[in-house]
mmCIF file of the N, C-alpha and C atoms, coordinates in Angstrom:
data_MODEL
# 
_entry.id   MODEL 
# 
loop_
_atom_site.group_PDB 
_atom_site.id 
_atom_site.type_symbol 
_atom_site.label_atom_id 
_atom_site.label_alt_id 
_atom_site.label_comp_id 
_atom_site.label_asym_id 
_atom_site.label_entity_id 
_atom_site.label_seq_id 
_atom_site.pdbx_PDB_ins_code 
_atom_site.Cartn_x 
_atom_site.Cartn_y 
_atom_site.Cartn_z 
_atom_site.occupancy 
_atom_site.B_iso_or_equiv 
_atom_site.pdbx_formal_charge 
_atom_site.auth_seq_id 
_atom_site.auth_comp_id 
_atom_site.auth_asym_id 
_atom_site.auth_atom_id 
_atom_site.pdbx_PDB_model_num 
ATOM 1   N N  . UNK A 1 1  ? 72.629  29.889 -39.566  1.00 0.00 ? 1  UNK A N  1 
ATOM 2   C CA . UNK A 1 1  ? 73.416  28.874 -38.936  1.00 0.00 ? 1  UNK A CA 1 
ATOM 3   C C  . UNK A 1 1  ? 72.787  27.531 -39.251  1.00 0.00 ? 1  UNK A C  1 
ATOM 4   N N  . UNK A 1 2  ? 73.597  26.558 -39.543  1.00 0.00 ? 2  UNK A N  1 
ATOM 5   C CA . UNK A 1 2  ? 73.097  25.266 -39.575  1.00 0.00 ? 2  UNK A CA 1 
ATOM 6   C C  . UNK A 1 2  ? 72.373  24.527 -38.341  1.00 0.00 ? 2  UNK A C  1 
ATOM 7   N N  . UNK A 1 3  ? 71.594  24.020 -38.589  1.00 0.00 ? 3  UNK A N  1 
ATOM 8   C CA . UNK A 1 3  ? 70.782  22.977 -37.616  1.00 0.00 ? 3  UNK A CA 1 
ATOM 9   C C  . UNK A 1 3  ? 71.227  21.737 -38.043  1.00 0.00 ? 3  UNK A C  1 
ATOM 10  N N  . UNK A 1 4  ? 71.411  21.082 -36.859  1.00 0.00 ? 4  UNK A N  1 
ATOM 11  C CA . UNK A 1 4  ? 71.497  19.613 -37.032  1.00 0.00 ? 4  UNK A CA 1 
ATOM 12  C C  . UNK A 1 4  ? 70.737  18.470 -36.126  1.00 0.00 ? 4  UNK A C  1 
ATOM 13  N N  . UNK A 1 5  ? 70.282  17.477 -36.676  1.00 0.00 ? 5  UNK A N  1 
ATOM 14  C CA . UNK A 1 5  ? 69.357  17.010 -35.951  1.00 0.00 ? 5  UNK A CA 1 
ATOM 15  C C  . UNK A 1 5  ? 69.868  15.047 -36.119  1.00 0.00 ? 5  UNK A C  1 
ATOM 16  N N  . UNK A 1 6  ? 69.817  14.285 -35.089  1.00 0.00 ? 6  UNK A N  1 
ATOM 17  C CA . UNK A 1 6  ? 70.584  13.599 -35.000  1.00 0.00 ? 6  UNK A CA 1 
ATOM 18  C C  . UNK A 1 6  ? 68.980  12.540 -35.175  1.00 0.00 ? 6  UNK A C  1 
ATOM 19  N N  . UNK A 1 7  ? 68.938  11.255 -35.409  1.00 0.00 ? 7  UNK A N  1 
ATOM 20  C CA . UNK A 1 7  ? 67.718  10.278 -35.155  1.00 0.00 ? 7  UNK A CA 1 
ATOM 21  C C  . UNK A 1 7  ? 68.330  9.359  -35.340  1.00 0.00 ? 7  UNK A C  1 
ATOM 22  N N  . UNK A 1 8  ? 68.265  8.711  -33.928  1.00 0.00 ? 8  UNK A N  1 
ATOM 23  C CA . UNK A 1 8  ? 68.980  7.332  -33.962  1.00 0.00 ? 8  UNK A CA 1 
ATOM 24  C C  . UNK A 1 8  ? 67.719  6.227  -33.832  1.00 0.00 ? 8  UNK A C  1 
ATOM 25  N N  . UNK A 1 9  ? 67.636  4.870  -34.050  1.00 0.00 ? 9  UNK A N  1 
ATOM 26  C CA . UNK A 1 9  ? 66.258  4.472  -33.726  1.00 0.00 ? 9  UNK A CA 1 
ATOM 27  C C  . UNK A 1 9  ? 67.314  2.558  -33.702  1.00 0.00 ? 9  UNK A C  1 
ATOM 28  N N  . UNK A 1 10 ? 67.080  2.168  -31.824  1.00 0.00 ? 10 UNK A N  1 
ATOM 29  C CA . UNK A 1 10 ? 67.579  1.285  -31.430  1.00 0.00 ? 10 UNK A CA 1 
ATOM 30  C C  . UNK A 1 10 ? 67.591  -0.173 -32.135  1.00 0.00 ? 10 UNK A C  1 
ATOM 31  N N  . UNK A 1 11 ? 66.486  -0.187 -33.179  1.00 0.00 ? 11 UNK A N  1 
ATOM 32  C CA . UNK A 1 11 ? 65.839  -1.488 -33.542  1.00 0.00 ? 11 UNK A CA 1 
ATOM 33  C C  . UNK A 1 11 ? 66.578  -1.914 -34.793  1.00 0.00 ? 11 UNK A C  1 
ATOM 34  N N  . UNK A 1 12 ? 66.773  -1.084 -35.518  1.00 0.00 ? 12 UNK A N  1 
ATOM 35  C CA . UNK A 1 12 ? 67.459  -1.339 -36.851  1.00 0.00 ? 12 UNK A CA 1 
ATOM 36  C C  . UNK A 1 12 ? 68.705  -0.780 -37.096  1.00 0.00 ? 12 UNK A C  1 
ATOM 37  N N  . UNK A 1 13 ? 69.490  0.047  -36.135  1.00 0.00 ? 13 UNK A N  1 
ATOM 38  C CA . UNK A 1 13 ? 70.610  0.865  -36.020  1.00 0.00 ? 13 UNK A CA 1 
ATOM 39  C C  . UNK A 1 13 ? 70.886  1.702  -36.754  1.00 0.00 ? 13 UNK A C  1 
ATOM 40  N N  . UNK A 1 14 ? 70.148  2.491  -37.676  1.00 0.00 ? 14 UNK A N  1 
ATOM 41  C CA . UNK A 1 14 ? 70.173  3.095  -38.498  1.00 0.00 ? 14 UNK A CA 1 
ATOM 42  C C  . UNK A 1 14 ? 70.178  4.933  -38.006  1.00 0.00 ? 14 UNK A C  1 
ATOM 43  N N  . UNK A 1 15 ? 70.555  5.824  -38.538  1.00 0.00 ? 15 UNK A N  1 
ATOM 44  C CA . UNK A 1 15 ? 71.208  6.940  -37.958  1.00 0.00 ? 15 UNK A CA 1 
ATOM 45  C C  . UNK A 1 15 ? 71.225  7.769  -39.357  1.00 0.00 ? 15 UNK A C  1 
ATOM 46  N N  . UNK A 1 16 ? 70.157  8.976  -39.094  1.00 0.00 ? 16 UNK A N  1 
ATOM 47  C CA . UNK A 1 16 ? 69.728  9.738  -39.853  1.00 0.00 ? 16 UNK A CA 1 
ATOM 48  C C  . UNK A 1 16 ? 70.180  11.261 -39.548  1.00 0.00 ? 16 UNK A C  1 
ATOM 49  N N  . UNK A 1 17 ? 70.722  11.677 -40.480  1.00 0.00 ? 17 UNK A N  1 
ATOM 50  C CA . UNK A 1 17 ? 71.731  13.232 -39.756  1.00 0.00 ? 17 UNK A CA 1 
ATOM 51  C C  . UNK A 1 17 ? 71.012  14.256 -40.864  1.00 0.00 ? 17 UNK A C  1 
ATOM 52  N N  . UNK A 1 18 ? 70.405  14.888 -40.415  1.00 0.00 ? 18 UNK A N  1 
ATOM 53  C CA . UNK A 1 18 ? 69.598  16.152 -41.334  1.00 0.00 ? 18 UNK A CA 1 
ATOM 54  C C  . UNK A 1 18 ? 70.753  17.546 -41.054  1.00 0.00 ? 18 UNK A C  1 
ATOM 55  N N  . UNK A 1 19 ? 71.031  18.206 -42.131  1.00 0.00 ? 19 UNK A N  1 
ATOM 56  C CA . UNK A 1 19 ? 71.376  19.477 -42.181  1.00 0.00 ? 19 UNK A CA 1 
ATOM 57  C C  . UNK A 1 19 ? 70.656  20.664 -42.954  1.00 0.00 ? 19 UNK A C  1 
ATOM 58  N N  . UNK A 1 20 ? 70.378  21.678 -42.126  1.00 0.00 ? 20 UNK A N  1 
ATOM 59  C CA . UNK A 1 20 ? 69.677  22.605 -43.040  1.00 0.00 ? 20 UNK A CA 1 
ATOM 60  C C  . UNK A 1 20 ? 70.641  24.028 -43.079  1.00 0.00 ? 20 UNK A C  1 
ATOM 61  N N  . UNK A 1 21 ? 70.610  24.611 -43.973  1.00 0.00 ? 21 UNK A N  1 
ATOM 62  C CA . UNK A 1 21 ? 71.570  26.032 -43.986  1.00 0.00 ? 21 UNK A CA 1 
ATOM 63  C C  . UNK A 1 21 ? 70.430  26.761 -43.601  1.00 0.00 ? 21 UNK A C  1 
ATOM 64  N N  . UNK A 1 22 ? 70.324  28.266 -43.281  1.00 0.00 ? 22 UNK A N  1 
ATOM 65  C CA . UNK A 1 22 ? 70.082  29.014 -42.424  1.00 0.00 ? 22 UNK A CA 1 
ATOM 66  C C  . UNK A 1 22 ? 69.531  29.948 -44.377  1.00 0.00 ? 22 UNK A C  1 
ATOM 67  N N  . UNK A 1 23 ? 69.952  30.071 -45.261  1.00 0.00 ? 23 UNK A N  1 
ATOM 68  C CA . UNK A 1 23 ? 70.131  30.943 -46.107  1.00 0.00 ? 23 UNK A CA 1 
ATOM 69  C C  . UNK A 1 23 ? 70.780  32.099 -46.412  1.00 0.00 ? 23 UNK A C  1 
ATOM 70  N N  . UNK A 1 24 ? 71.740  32.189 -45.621  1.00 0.00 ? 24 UNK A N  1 
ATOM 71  C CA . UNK A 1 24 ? 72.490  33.435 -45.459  1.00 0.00 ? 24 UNK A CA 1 
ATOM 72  C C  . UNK A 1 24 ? 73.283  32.908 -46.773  1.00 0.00 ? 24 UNK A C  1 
ATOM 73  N N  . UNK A 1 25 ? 73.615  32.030 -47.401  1.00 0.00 ? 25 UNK A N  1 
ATOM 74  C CA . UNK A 1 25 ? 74.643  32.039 -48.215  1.00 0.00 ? 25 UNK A CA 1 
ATOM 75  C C  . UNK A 1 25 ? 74.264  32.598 -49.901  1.00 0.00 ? 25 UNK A C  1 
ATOM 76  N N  . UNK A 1 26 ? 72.583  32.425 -49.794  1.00 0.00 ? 26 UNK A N  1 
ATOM 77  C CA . UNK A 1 26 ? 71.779  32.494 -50.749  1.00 0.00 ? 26 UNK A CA 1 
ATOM 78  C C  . UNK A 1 26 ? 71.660  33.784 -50.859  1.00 0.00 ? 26 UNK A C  1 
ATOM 79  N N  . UNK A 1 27 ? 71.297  34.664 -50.015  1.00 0.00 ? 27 UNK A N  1 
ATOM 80  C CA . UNK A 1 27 ? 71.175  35.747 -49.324  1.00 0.00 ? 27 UNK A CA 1 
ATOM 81  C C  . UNK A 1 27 ? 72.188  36.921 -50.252  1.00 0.00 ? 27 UNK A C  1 
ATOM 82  N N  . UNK A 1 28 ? 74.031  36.227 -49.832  1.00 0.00 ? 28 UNK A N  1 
ATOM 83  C CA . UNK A 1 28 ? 75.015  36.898 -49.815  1.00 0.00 ? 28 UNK A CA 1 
ATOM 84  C C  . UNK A 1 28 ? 75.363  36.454 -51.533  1.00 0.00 ? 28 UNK A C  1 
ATOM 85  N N  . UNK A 1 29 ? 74.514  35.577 -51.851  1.00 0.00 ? 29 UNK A N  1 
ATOM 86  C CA . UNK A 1 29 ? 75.093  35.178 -53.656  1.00 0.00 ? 29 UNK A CA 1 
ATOM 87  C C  . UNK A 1 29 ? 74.237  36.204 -54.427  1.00 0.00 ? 29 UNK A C  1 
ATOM 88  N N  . UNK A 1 30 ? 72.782  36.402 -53.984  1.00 0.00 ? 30 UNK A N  1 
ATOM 89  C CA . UNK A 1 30 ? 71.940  37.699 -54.607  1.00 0.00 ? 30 UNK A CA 1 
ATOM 90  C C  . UNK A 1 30 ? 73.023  38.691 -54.905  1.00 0.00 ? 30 UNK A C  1 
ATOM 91  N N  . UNK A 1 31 ? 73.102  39.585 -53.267  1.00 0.00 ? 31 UNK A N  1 
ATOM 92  C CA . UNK A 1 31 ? 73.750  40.399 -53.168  1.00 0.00 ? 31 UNK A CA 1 
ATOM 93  C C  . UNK A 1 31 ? 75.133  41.002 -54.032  1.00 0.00 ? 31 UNK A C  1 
ATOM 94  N N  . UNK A 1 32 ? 75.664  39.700 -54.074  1.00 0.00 ? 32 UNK A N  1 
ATOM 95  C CA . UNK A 1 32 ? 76.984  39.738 -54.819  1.00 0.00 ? 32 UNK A CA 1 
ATOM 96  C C  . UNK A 1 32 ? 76.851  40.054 -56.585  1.00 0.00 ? 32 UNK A C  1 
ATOM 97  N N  . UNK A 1 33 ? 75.375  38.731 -57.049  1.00 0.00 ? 33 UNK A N  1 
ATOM 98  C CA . UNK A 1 33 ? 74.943  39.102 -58.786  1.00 0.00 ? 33 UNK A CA 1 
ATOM 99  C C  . UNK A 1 33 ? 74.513  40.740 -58.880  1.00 0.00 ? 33 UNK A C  1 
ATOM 100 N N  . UNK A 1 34 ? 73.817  41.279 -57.229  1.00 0.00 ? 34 UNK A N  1 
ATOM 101 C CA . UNK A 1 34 ? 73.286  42.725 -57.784  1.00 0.00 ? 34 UNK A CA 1 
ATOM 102 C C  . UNK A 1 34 ? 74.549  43.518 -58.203  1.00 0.00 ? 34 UNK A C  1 
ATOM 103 N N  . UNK A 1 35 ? 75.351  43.313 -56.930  1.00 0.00 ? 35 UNK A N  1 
ATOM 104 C CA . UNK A 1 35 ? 76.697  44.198 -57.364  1.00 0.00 ? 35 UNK A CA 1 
ATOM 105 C C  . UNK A 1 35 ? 77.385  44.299 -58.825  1.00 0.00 ? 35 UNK A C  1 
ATOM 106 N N  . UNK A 1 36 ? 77.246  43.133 -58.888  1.00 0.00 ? 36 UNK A N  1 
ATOM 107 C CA . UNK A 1 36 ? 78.315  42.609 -60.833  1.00 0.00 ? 36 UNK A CA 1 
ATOM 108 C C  . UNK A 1 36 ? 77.524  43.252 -61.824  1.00 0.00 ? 36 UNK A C  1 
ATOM 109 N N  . UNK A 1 37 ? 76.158  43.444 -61.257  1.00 0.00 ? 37 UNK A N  1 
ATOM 110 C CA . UNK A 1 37 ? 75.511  43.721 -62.641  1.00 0.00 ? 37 UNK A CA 1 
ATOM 111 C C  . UNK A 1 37 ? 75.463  45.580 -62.648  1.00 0.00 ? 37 UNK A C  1 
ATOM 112 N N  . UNK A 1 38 ? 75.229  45.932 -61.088  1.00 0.00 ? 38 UNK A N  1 
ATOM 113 C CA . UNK A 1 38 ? 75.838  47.797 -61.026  1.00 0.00 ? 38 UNK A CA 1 
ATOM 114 C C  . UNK A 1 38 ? 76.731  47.836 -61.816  1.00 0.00 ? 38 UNK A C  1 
ATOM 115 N N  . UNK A 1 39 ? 77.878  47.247 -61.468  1.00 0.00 ? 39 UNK A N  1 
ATOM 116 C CA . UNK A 1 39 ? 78.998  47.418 -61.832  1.00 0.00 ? 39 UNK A CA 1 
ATOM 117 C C  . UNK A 1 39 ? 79.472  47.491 -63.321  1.00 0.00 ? 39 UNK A C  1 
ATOM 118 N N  . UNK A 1 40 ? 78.935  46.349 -64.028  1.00 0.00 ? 40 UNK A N  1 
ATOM 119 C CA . UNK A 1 40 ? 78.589  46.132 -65.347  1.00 0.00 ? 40 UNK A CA 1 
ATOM 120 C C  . UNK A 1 40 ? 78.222  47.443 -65.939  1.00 0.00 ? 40 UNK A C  1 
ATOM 121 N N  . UNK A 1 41 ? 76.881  47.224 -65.031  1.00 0.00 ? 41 UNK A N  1 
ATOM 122 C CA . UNK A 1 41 ? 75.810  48.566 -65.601  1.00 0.00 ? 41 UNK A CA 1 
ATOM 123 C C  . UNK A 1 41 ? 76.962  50.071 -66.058  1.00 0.00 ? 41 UNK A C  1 
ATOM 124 N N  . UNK A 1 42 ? 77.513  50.144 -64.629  1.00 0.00 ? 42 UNK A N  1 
ATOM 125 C CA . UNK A 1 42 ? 78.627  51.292 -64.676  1.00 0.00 ? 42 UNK A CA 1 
ATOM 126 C C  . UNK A 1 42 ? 79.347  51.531 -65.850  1.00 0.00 ? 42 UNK A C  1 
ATOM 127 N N  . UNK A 1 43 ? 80.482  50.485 -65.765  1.00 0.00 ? 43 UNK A N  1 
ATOM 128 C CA . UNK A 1 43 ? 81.323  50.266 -66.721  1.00 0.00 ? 43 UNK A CA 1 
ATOM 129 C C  . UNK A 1 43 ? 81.488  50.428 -68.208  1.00 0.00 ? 43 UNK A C  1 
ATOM 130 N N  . UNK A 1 44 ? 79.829  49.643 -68.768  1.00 0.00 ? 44 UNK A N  1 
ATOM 131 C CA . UNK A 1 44 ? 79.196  49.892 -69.837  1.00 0.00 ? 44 UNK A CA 1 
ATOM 132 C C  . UNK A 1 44 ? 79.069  51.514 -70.465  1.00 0.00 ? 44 UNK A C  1 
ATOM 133 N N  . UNK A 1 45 ? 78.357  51.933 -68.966  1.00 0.00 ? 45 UNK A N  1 
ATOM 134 C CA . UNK A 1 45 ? 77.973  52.957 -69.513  1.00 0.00 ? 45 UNK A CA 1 
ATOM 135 C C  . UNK A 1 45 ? 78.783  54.690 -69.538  1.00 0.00 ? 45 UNK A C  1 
ATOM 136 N N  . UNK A 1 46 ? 80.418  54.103 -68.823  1.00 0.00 ? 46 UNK A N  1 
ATOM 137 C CA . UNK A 1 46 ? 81.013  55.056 -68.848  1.00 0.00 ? 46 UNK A CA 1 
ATOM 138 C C  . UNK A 1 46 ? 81.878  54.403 -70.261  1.00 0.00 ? 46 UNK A C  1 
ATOM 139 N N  . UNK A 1 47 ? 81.679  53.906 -71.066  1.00 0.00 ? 47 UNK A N  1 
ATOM 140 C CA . UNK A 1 47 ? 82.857  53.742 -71.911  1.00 0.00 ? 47 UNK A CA 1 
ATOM 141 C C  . UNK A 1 47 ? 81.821  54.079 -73.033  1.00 0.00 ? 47 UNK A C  1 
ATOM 142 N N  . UNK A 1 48 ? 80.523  54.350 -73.352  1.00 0.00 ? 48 UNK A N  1 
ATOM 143 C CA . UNK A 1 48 ? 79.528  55.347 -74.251  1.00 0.00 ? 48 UNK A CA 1 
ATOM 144 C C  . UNK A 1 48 ? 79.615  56.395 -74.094  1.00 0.00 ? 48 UNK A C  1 
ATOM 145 N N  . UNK A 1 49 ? 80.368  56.710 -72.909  1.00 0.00 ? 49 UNK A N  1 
ATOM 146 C CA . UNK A 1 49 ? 80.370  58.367 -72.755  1.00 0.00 ? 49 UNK A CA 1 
ATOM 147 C C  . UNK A 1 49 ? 81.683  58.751 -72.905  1.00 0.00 ? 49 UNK A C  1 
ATOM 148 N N  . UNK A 1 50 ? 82.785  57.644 -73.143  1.00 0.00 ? 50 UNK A N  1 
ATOM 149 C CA . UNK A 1 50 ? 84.441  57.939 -73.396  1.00 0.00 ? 50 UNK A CA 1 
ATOM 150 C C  . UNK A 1 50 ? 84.148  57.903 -75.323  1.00 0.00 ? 50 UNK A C  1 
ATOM 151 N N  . UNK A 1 51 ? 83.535  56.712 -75.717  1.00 0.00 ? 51 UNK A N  1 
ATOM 152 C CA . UNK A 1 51 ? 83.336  57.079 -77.810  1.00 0.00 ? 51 UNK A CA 1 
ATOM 153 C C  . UNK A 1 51 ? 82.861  57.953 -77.482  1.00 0.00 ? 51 UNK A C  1 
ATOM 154 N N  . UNK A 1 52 ? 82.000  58.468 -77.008  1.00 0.00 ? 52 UNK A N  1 
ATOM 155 C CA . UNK A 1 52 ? 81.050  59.970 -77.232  1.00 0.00 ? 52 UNK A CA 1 
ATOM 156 C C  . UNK A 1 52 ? 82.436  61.048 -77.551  1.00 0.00 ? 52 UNK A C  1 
ATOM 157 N N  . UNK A 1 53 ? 82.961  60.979 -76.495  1.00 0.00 ? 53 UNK A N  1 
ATOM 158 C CA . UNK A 1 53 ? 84.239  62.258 -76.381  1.00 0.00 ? 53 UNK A CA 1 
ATOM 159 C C  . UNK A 1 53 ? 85.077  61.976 -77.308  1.00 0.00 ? 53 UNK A C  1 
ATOM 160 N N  . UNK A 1 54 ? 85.346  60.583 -77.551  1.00 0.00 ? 54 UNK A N  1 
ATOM 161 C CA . UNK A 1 54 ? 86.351  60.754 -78.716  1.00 0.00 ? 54 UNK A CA 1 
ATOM 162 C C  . UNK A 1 54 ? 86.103  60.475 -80.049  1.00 0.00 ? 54 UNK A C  1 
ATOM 163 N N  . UNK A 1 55 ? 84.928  60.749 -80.630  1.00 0.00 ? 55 UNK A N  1 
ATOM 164 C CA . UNK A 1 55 ? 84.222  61.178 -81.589  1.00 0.00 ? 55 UNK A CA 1 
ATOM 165 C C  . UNK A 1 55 ? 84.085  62.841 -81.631  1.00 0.00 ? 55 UNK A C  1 
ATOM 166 N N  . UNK A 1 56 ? 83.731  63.319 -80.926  1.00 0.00 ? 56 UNK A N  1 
ATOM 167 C CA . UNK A 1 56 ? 84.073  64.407 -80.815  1.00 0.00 ? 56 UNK A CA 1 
ATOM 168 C C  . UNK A 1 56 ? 85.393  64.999 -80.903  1.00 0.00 ? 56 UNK A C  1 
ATOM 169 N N  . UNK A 1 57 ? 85.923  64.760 -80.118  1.00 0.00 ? 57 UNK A N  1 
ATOM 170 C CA . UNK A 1 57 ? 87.274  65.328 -80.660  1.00 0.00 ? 57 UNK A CA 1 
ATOM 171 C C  . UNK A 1 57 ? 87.851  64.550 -82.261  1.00 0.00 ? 57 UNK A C  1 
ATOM 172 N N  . UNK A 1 58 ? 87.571  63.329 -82.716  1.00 0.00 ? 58 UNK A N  1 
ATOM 173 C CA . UNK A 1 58 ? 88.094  63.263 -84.136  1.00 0.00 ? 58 UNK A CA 1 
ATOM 174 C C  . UNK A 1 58 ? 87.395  64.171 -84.815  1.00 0.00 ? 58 UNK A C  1 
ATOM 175 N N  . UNK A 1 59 ? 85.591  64.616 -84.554  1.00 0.00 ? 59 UNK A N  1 
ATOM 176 C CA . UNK A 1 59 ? 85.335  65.402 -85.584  1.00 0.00 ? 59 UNK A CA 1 
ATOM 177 C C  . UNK A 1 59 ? 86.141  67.038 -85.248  1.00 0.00 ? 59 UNK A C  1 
ATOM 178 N N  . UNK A 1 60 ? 86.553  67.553 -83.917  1.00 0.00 ? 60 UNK A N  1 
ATOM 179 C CA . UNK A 1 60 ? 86.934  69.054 -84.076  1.00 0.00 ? 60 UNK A CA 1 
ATOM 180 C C  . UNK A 1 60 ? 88.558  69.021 -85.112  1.00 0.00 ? 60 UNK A C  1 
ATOM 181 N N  . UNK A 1 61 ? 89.178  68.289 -84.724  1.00 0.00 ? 61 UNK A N  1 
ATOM 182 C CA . UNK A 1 61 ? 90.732  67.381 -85.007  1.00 0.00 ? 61 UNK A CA 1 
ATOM 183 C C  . UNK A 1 61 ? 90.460  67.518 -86.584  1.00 0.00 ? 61 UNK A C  1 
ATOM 184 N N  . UNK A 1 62 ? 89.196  67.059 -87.423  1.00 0.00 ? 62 UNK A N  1 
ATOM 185 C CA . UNK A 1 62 ? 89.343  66.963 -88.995  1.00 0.00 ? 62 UNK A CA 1 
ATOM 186 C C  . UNK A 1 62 ? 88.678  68.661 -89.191  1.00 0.00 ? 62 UNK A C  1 
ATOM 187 N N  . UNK A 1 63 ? 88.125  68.901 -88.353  1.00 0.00 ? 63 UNK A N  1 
ATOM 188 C CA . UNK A 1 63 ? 87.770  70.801 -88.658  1.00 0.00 ? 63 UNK A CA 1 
ATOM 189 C C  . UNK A 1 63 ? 89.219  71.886 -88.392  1.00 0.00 ? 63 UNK A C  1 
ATOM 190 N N  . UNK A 1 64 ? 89.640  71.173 -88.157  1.00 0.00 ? 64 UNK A N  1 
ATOM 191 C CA . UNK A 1 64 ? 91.020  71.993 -87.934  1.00 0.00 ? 64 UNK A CA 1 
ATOM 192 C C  . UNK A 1 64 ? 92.070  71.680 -88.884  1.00 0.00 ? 64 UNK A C  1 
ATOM 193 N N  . UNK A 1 65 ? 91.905  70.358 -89.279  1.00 0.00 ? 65 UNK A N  1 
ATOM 194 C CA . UNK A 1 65 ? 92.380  70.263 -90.702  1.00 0.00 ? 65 UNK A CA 1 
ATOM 195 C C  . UNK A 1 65 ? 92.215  70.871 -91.408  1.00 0.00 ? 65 UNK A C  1 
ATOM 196 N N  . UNK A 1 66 ? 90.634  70.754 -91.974  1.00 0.00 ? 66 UNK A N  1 
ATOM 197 C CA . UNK A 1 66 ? 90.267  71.428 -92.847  1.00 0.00 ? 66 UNK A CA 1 
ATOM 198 C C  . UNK A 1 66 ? 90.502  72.908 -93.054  1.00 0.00 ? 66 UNK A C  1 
ATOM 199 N N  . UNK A 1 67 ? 90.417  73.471 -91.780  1.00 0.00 ? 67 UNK A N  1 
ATOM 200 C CA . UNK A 1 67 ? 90.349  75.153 -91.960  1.00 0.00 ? 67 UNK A CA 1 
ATOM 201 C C  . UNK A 1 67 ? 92.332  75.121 -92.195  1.00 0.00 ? 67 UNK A C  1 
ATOM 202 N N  . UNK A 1 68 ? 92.858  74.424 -91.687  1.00 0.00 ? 68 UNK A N  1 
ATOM 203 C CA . UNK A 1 68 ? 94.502  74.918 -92.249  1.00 0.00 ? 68 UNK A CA 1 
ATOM 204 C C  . UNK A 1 68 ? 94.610  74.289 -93.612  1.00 0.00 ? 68 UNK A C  1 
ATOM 205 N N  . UNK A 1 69 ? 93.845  73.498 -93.870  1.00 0.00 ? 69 UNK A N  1 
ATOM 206 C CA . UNK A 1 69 ? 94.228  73.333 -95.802  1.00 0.00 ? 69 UNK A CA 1 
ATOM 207 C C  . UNK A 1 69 ? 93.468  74.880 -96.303  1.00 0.00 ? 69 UNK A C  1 
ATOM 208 N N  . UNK A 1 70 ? 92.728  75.057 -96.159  1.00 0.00 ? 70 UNK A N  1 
ATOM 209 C CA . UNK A 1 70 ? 92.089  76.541 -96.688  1.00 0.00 ? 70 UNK A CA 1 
ATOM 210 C C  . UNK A 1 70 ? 93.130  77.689 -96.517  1.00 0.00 ? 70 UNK A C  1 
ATOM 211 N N  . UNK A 1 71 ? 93.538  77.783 -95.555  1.00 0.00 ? 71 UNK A N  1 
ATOM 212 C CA . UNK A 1 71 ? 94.703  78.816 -94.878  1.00 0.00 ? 71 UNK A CA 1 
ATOM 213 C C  . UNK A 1 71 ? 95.670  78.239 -95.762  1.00 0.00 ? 71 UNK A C  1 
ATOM 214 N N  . UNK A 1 72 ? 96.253  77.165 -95.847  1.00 0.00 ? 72 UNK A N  1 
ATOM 215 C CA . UNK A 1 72 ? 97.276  77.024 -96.753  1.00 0.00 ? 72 UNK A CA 1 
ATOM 216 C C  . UNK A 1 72 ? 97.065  77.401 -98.310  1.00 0.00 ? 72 UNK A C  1 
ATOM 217 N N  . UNK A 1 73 ? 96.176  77.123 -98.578  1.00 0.00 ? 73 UNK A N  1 
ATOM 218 C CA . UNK A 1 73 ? 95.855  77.340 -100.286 1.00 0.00 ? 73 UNK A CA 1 
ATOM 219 C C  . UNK A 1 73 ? 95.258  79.100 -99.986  1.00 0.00 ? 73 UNK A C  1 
ATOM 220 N N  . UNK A 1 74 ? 95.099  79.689 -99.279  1.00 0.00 ? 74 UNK A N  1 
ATOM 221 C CA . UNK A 1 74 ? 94.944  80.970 -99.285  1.00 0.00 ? 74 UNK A CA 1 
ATOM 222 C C  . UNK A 1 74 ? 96.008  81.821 -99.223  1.00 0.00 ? 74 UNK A C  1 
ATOM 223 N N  . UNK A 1 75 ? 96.881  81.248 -98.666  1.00 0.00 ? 75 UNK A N  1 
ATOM 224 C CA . UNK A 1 75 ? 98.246  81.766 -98.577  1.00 0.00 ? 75 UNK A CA 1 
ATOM 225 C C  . UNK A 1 75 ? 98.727  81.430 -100.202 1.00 0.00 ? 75 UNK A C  1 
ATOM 226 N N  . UNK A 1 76 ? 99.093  80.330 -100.901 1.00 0.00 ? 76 UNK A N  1 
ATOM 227 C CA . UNK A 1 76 ? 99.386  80.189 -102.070 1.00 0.00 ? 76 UNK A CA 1 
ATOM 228 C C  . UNK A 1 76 ? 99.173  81.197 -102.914 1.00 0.00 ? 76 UNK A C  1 
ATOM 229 N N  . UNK A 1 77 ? 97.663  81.052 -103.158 1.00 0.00 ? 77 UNK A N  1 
ATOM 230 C CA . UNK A 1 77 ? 97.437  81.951 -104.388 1.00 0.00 ? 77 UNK A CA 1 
ATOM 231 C C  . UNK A 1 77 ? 97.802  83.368 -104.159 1.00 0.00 ? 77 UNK A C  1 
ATOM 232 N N  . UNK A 1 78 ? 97.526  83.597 -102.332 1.00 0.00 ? 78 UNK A N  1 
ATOM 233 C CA . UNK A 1 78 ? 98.178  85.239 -102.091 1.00 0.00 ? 78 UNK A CA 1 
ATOM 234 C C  . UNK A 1 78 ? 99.750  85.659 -102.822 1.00 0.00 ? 78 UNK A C  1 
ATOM 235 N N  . UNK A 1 79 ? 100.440 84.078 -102.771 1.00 0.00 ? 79 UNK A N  1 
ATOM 236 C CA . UNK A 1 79 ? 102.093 84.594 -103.558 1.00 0.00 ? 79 UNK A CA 1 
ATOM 237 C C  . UNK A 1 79 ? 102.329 84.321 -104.406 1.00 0.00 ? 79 UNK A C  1 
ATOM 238 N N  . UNK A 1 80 ? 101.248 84.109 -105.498 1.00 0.00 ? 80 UNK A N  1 
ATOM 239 C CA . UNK A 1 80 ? 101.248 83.933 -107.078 1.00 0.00 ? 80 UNK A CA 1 
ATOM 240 C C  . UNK A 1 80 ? 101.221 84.959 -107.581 1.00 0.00 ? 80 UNK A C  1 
# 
């Protein structure tokens, strides 16, 4: 919570107003960079593990190619 502190001084009329914040706002801005950077962290590291999978499946995807071009040219020469 803010403090406020008032100093008035009769001789020169001059009027000095101090405010201090409490730090809660400092507090809640940490809090907030830790979150972004979990989150980050997260994000990052589930989309290395989505190429992972779909690298994988392009390589089973070209093995299945491959074995039906073999099957096809095995079949060929079988009806020559």
């Amino acid at each position: 919570m803010a403090e406020e502190r008032i100093v008035e001084t009769p001789t020169t009329h001059t009027t000095i107003i101090e405010r201090r914040g409490g730090g809660s706002g400092m507090l809640i801005g940490i809090v907030l960079l830790i979150a972004v950077l979990i989150g980050g962290y997260y994000l990052f590291s589930r989309q290395g593990a989505q190429n992972s999978k779909d690298a994988a499946i392009t390589s089973a995807a070209k093995s299945v190619g491959s074995a039906a071009d073999k099957a096809g040219n095995a079949v060929e020469k079988s009806t020559q």
